[in-house]
N, C-alpha and C positions, 0 to 999 in steps of 0.2 A: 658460530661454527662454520656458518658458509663463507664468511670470513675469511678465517684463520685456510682453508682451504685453496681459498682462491689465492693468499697470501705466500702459501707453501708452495703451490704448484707453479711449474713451469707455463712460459705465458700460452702454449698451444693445448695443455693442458686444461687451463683456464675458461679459455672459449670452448672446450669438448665440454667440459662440466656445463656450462651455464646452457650451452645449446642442447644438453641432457634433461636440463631441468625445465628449460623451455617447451621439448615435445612432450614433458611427460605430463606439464598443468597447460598452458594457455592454446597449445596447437596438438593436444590428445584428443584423438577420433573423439571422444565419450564430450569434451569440453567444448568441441568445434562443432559436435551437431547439435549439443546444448549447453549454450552456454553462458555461465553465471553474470549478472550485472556488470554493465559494460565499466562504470566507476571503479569498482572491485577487478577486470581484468585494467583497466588505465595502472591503480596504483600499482598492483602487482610488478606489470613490466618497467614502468617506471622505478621502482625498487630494483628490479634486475639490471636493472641500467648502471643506475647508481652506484651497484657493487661491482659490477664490471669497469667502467668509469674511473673509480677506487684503485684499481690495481694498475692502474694507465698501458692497460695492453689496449692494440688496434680495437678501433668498431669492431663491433660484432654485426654484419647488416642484419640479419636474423633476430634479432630481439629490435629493433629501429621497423623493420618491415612489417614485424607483427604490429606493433605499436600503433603505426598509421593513421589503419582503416579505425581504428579504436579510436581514438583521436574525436573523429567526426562522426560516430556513431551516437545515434542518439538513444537516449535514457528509456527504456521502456517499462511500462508497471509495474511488467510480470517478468520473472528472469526463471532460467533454473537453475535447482540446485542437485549435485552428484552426490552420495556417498558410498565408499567402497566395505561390501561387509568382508570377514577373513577369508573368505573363497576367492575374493579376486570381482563379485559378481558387484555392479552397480544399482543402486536405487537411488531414481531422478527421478524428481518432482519438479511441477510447474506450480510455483508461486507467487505470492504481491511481491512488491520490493518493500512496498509498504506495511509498518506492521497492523494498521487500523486500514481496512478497504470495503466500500460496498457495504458498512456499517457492521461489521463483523469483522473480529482480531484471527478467526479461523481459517486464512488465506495465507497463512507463515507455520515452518514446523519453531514447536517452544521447545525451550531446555528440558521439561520434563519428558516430553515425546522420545526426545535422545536415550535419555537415560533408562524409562522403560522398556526402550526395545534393546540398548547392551543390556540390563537386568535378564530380559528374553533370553539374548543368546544364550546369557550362561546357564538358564533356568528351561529347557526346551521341552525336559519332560512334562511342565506344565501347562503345556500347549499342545503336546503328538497329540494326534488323531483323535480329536478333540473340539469341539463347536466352541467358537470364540466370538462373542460381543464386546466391542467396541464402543463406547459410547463418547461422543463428541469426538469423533475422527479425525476431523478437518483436513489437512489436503494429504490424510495418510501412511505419514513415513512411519508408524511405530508397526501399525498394521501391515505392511508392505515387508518390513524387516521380518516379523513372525511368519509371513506365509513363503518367504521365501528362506529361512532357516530352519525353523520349529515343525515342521510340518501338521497343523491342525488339520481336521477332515474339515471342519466348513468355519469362514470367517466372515461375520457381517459385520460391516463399517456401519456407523451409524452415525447419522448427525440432522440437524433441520432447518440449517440456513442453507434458501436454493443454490445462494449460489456459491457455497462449502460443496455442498450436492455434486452440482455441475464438475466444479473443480478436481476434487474425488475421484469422481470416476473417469476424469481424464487419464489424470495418474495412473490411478491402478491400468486402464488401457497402456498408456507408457510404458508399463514395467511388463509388458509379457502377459496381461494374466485376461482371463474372459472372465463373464461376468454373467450369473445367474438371473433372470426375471426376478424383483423384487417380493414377484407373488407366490416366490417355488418355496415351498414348506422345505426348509435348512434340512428335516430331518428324513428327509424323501432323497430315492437316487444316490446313495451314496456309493453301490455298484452294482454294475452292470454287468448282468452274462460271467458272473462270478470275477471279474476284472476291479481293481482299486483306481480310481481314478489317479493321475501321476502326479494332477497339480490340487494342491485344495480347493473347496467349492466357495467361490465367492460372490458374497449379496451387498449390495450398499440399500438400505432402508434410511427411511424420513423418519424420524423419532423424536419426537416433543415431550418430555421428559415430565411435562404438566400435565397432558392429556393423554397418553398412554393408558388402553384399558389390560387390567389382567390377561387377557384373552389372546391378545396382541404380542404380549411377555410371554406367557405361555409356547403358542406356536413358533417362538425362538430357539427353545429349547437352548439353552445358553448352559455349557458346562462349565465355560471360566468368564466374567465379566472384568474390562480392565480399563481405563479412562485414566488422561494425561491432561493435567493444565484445567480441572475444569472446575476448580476449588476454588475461587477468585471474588464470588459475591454471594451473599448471604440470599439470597434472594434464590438463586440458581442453587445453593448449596442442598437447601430443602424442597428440592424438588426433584434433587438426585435423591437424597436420601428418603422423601416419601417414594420414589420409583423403586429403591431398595427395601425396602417394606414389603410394598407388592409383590416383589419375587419372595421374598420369605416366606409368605401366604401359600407361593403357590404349588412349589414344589417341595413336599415336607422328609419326603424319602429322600432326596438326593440335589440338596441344595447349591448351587453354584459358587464356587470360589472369585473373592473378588479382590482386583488390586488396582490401587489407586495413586498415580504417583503425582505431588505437588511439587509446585517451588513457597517456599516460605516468602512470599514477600513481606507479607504482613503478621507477627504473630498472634495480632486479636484475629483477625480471618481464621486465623490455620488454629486456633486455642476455639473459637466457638465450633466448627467445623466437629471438632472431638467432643465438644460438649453437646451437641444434636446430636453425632451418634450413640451417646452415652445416654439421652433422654429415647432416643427411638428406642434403646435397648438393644445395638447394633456394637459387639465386640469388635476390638481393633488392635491392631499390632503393630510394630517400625518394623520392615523386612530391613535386614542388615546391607547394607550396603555393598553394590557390585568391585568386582577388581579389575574388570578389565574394562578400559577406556576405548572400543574401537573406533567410533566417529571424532574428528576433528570438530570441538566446540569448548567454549569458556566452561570448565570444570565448576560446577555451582554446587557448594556445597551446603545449601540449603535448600535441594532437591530430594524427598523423602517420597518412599513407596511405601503406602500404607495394605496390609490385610485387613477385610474386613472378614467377620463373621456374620451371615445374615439369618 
């Protein structure tokens, strides 16, 4: 399309377009004060080049100057990444480039994290003014996308590698938001002097999903439980669903809502997964899939969000 564009238009035409497209990704405030992997900005303008090049109008020095410093800039571990929700408003994370680091794959947002948070958007009532956990967080972006659309009253991230931990809570600092003492009881303070707070209350907590006591679940008060990507080994599988038990136990009046979204990589994984649920005695559902695509990612269509009933 951008093709046929550049093809059609006049050649001063040409260079407005391309120098449009230029400030709006690789020299946009939002990209320039963070910005994505330096390989990832190479190709890019390097493709811009290319298509300009194509139509044999003059240089453009503007996409040649950007290029440069890029050039010789070296590779770093950690990059970030931007995404724009339908407001206009950004969520950037600081990320590995890598997808395994520091011995833990929870330093990259996964396709299911995407997918859960557009399902969010369009599902918000499930989240208004409403205590949300999070389990196996990792550096974020589903959590970040909820507190900044959905308005829950409190949101705890939750995960147990330090340094997901560490990572985490950079982010959310990133995005605007402050952050609760990990020791403030979720269901305390929620207003003040008869005032609603403006932004949700948000905790990042350590959570070991093995050792986890009743007690510890309890003072969560969790009215919606939701986890992304973290269905992947048999091992971890039952230890989510013995921690889903324990909440069964513990609140009989008013049981938490849970939703669980995977990618099918494997379908023995993703086929025994439902047959432990079906042994704990833990009902389950396929929530229908969302219609709107708002994040830029590989559309994977063996990415399923599962209800449970606990």
């Amino acid at each position: 399309e951008l093709e046929q564009q550049l093809t059609a238009a006049p050649q001063r035409s040409r260079s407005s377009l391309l120098s449009d497209i230029l400030h709006q990704t690789v020299l946009h405030p939002l990209c320039v004060r963070f910005p994505p992997p330096a390989s990832y900005r190479r190709c890019f303008l390097t493709e811009l080049i290319k298509k300009h090049e194509s139509t044999a109008a003059d240089p453009l020095d503007e996409l040649y100057d950007a290029l440069a410093p890029i050039l010789t800039e070296e590779e770093s571990i950690r990059c970030y990444k931007s995404y724009l929700l339908p407001s206009g408003e950004p969520v950037t994370l600081s990320e590995s480039v890598a997808i395994i680091s520091q011995g833990t794959t929870g330093l990259v947002t996964w396709d299911a994290a995407l997918h859960l948070a557009e399902w969010a958007t369009e599902n918000p009532k499930v989240f208004t003014d409403r205590t949300v956990l999070e389990l196996g967080s990792g550096v974020g972006f589903t959590g970040l996308v909820i507190c900044k659309t959905c308005n829950p009253k409190t949101y705890i991230f939750s995960d147990y590698h330090h340094c997901v931990l560490k990572q985490l809570t950079e982010n959310i600092l990133l995005n605007g938001f402050t952050l609760e003492p990990e020791t403030t009881n979720p269901a305390q303070g929620q207003e003040a002097e008869g005032q609603e707070y403006q932004q949700p209350k948000l905790i990042v907590a350590e959570l070991d999903w093995g050792s986890v006591t009743e007690k510890q679940l309890l003072a969560l008060q969790a009215d919606v439980i939701i986890a992304a990507d973290v269905v992947y080994d048999p091992e971890v599988t039952l230890s989510l669903i013995g921690m889903l038990q324990k909440f069964s136990t513990l609140r009989a009046d008013r049981k938490p809502e849970v939703y669980i979204a995977l990618t099918v990589r494997n379908a023995d994984t993703y086929h025994t997964f439902q047959a432990e649920l079906d042994k704990a005695g833990i009902r389950w559902q396929i929530i229908p899939a969302h219609s709107n695509s708002i994040f830029l990612h590989d559309t994977q269509p063996n990415v399923t969000i599962l209800q449970l009933f606990i």
